[in-house]
C-alpha positions in Angstrom: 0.0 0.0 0.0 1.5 3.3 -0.9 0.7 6.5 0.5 0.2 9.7 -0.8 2.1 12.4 -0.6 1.3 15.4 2.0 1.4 19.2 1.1 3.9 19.6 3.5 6.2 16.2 2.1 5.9 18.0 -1.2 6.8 21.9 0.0 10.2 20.0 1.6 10.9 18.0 -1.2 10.6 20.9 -3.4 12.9 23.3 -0.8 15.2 20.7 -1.2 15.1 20.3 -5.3 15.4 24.2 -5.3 18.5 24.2 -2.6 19.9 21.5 -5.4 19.4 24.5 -8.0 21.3 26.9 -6.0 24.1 24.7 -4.9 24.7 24.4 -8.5 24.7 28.1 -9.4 27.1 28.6 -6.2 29.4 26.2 -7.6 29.5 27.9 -10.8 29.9 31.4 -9.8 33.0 29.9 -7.5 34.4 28.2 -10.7 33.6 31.5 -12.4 35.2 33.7 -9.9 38.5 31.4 -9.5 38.7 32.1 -13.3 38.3 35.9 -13.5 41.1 35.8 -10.5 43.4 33.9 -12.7 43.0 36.0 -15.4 43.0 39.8 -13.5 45.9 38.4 -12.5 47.8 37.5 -15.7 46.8 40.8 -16.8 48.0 42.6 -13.9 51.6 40.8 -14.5 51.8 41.5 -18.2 50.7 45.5 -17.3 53.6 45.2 -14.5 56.3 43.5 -17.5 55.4 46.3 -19.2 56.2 48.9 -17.0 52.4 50.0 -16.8 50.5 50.3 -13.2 49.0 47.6 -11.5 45.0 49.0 -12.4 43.4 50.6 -14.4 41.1 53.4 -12.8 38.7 53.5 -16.0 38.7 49.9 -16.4 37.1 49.8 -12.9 34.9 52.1 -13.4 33.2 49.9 -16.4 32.8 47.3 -14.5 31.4 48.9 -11.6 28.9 50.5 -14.1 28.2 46.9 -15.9 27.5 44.8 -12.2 25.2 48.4 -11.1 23.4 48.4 -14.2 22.6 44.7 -14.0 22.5 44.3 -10.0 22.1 47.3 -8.5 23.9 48.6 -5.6 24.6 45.3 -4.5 25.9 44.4 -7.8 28.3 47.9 -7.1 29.6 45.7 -4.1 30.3 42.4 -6.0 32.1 44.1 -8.7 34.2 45.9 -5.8 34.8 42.5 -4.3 35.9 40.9 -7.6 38.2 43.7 -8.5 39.9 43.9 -5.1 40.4 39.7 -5.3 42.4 40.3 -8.8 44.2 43.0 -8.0 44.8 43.4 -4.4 43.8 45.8 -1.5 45.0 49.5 -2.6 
């Protein structure tokens, strides 16, 4: 004899499917993340080689403007937090 499922067994089992969902996006943005520091960093190297500074003030400021535009003032924060991780407290 089976029984049926309750309201309550399906809200959990679909808080868990969703929690699936987001574990899977956080381990994408972390993969993501590990390889925009990799690259920030190359670049940051080949500027140094070069003689040039380590950032690029306008540089910053477009990518502040693209992670606002798209997320906000959250997004502001983010994009600070990404460019700090590539090129280092100032």
């Amino acid at each position: 004899m089976s029984t049926l499922p309750t309201p309550a067994t399906e809200t959990a089992d679909r808080i868990g499917a969703l929690r699936e969902q987001i574990d899977a996006c956080d381990a994408g943005i972390i993969e993501l993340v590990q390889r925009r520091l990799a690259v920030s960093q190359e670049i940051g190297a080949l500027r140094a080689a070069s003689g040039g500074t380590r950032l690029s003030l306008s540089r910053e400021s477009q990518v502040l403007t693209r992670f606002r535009s798209a997320l906000g003032d959250d997004g502001a924060a983010i994009a600070l937090m990404l460019l700090r991780q590539g090129r280092g407290r100032l």
